[in-house]
N, C-alpha and C positions, 0 to 999 in steps of 0.2 A: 169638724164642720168644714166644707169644702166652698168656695168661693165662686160667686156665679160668673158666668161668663163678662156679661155686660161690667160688672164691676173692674174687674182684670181690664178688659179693651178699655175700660176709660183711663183707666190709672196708667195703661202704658203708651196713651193718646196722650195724656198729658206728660208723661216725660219726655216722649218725642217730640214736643212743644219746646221744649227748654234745652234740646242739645242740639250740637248740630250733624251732620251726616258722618261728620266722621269719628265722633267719641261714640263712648263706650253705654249699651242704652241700660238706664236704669230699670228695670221691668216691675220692678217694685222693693217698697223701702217702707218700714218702719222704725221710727225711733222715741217711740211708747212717750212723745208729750202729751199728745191728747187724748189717745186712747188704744185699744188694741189691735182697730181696724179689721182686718180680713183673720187675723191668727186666733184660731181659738186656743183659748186660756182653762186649766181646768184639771185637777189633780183626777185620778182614779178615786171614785166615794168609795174606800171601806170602813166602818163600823161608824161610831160616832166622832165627833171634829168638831173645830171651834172655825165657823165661816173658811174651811181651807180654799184655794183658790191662789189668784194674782192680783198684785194689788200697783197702784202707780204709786212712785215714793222718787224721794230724792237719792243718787247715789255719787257719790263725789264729783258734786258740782251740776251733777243732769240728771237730768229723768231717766229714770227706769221701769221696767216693769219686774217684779219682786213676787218670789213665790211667798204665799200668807202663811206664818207659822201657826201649828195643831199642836195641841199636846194630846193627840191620839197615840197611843200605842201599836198602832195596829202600819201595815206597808201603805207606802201613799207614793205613787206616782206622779210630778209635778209636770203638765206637758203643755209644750205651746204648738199648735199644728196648723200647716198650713199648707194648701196643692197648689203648684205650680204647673204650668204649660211651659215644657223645654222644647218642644216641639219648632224647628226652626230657626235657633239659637246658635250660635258661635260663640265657644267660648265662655260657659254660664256660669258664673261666680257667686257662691255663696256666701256672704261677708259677716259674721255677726262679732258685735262689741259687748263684750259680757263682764259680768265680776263673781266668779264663782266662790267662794267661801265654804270649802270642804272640813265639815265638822262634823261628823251623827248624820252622813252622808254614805251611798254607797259607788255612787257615780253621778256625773253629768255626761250625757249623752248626746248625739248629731245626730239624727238618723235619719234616712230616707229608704222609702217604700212605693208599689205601686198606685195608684191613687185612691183604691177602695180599700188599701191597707188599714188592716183593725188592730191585731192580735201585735204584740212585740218580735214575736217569730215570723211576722210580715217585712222587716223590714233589716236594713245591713246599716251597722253603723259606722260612719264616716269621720268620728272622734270621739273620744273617749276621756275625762280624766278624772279620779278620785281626790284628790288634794292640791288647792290652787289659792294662791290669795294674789286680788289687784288685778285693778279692769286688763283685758287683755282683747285681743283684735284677732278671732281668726277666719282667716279664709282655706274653702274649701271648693273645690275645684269638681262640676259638676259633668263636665263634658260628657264620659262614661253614659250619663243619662239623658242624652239631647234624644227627640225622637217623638214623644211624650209626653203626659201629664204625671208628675211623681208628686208625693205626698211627703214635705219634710216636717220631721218633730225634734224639740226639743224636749229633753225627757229627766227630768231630775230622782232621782228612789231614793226613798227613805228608809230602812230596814226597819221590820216588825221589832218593836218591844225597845226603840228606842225615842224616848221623847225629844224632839228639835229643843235643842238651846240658842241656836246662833240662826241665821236666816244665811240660806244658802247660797242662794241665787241669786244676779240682779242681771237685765237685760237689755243695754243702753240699744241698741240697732241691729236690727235684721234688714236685709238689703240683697236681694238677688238682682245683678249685672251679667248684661251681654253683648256682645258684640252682634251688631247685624252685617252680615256679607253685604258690601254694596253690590246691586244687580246693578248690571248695564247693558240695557237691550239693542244696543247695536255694535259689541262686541262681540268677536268670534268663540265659541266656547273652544275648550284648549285643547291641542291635539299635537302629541310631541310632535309631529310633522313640521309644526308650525316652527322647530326650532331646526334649523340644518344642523347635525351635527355629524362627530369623527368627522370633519371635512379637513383637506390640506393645504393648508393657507397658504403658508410659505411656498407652494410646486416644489416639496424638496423630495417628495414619494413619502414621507414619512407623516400618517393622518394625525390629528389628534389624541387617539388611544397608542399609538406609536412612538409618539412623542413623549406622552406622562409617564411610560414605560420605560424609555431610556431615561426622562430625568430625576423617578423614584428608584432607582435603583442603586443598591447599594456597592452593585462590580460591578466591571464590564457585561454589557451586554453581547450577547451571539444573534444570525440574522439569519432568517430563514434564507435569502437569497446574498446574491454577493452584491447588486443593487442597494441591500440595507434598507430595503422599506419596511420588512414583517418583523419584529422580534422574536427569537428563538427561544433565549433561556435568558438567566441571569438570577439578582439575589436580592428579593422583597421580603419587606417587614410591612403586613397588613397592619395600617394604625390603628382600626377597629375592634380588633383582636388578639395585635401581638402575635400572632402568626406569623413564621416564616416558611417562603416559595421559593421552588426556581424555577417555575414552571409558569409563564402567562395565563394559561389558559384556566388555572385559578382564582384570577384576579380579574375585576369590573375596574374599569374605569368609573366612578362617581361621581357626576356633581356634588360638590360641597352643599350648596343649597340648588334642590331638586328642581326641574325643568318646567313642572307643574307646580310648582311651590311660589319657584321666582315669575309664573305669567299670573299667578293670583293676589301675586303682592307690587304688579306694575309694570311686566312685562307684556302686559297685554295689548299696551297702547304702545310699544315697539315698533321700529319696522321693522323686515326681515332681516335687513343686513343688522341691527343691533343682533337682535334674537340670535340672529347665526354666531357672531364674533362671541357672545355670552356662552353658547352652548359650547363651542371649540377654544378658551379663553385658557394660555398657559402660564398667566401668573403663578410665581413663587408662593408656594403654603397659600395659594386661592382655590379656582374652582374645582379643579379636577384631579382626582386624587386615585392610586391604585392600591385597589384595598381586597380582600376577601369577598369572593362573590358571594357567597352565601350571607353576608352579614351586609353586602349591598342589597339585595333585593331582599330582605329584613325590613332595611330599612323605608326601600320606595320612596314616594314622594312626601313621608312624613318630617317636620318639624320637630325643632328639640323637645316641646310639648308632648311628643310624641314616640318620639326612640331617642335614644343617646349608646353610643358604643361599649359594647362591655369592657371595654379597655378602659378603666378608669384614669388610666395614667395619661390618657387622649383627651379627658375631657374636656382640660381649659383650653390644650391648643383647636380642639374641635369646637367650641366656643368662641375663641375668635376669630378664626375662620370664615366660622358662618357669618359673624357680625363684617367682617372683612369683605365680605361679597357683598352684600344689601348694602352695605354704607358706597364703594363703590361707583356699585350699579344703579342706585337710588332705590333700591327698594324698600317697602314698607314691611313695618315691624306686626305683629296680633300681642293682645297683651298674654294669650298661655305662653306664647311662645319667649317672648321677652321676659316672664316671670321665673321660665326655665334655666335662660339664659343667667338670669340674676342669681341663680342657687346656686350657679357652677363658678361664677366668677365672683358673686358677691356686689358690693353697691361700690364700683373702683371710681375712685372720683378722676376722672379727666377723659373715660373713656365715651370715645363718640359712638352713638347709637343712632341706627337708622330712625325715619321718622317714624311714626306710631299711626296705624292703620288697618279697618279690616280688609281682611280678604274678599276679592272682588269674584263675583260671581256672573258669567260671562250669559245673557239670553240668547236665544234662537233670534 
């Protein structure tokens, strides 16, 4: 059963009531005290059953919604479904609070599909588990599907010919979160122009890309001229790859944190001369890094959210790097991206983290 428009626009009129521009927007939530709301509830009927369905009940300490046990013999699909509009989302988080009790079970399911998704072979599932006991929290990370209206279910199976002893399921909170880009219609939208860079700060003839080149290197470098501006050769280890060069002209200069990245998390309201000193900036293990082209332009202006370096052995130092830049520069943090951050580093107690903010979205 799919959810009418007008319902949806109220419900996320009124969460935009209750936050303010810069958290995270609730787009909707249930947490089955009253009732089921917008999610239909509702096994597959095959043969005869004892009232199957969902029922509200108590499950350690809260309310739940709880699949209703059958002593049918026969397969029973137990599904909660509900369609969502991603459609203009940043960042869409799926959060559900559940307590699965795998017994005469054959899975619990996540799954999302198009929006007129029917059949099971409509949809791809997004978690999976056959045996779990004790509420647990998970989130799933919907980005993949911004664009859209998709159709998510929850899906419990029973196998044929085995009668329920135990009650399976229980379902404390369903909650899809997102970030809205703040618009700002009298900022310039982003045009790396707008950042000067390889510029020569110091007049020493030696640009920016010239410099990070003589100071990643692991020998002497050689110079294309006897002035010493252009570099010739010398001996890199791309961090991104564990690659080793001696040849420049394999290697990008990178922003640590991308040019497009850093004006949609605050450099937007810059002037030039920051913008400029940011993009040419030869902090130690900061911005600008000489790595393997092919794994630069990989990566583009994507977020840890978004790529991370096959060099596993990079990854915490490429972790706080990144964080090393935005905290800096003041730049603002998105929650995929800080979530990312958090898998690689863990929850380090002392470390400073930029502030937490969407990504701003520049108008005409």
């Amino acid at each position: 059963m799919t959810r009418s428009t007008g319902i949806l626009l109220a419900l996320v009129a009124a969460a935009l009531m209750s936050l303010d521009a810069n958290s995270a927007l609730a787009q909707a939530s249930e947490h089955f005290d009253d009732s089921f709301g917008m999610w239909q509830g509702s096994p597959r009927r095959v043969g005869r059953s004892k009232n199957p369905g969902w029922k509200r009940v108590s499950n350690a300490g809260e309310q739940a919604a709880r699949n209703s046990p059958t002593g049918s013999k026969v397969t029973y699909y137990w599904k909660l479904r509900q369609v969502f509009d991603l459609s203009g989302l940043q960042d869409p988080m799926l959060t559900i609070k559940f307590d699965f009790r795998g017994h005469d079970y054959s899975y619990f399911r996540v799954q999302i599909g198009d929006e007129d998704a029917r059949r099971l072979a409509d949809f791809t599932t997004l978690h999976e588990e056959s045996e779990s006991t004790g509420v647990q929290t998970l989130d799933i990370d919907l980005s993949a599907y911004v664009g859209s209206s998709h159709k998510v279910q929850l899906l419990l199976r029973k196998p044929s010919g085995v009668v329920e002893r135990r009650i399976g399921l229980y379902v404390h909170r369903i909650e899809l979160s997102a970030q809205q880009p703040v618009t700002i219609e009298d900022c310039v939208p982003y045009d790396r122009d707008l950042f000067s860079h390889w510029r020569d700060l110091d007049s020493d003839c030696q640009d920016a890309r010239q410099e990070s080149l003589i100071e990643s290197a692991s020998s002497t470098v050689t110079y294309l001229d006897s002035n010493e501006c252009r570099v010739l050769s010398g001996q890199w280890q791309g961090p991104y790859t564990a690659l080793s060069f001696d040849n420049p002209l394999f290697l990008d200069i990178d922003h640590m944190v991308p040019l497009k990245e850093a004006y949609e998390s605050g450099a937007w309201a810059w002037s030039a001369d920051q913008r400029r000193e940011f993009a040419n900036e030869l902090e130690p293990t900061g911005q600008l890094w000489a790595v393997q082209a092919s794994a630069n332009r990989q990566k583009g202006a994507r977020d840890p959210a978004e790529w991370l370096p096959s060099n596993t052995s990079f990854l915490n130092e490429y972790a706080r790097a990144w964080i090393d830049v935005k905290v800096r520069w003041g730049l603002t943090i998105d929650n995929a991206e800080k979530a990312a951050l958090v898998g690689i580093l863990g929850d380090e107690p002392g470390l400073v983290w930029p502030a937490d903010g969407a990504e701003v979205s520049c108008g005409n």
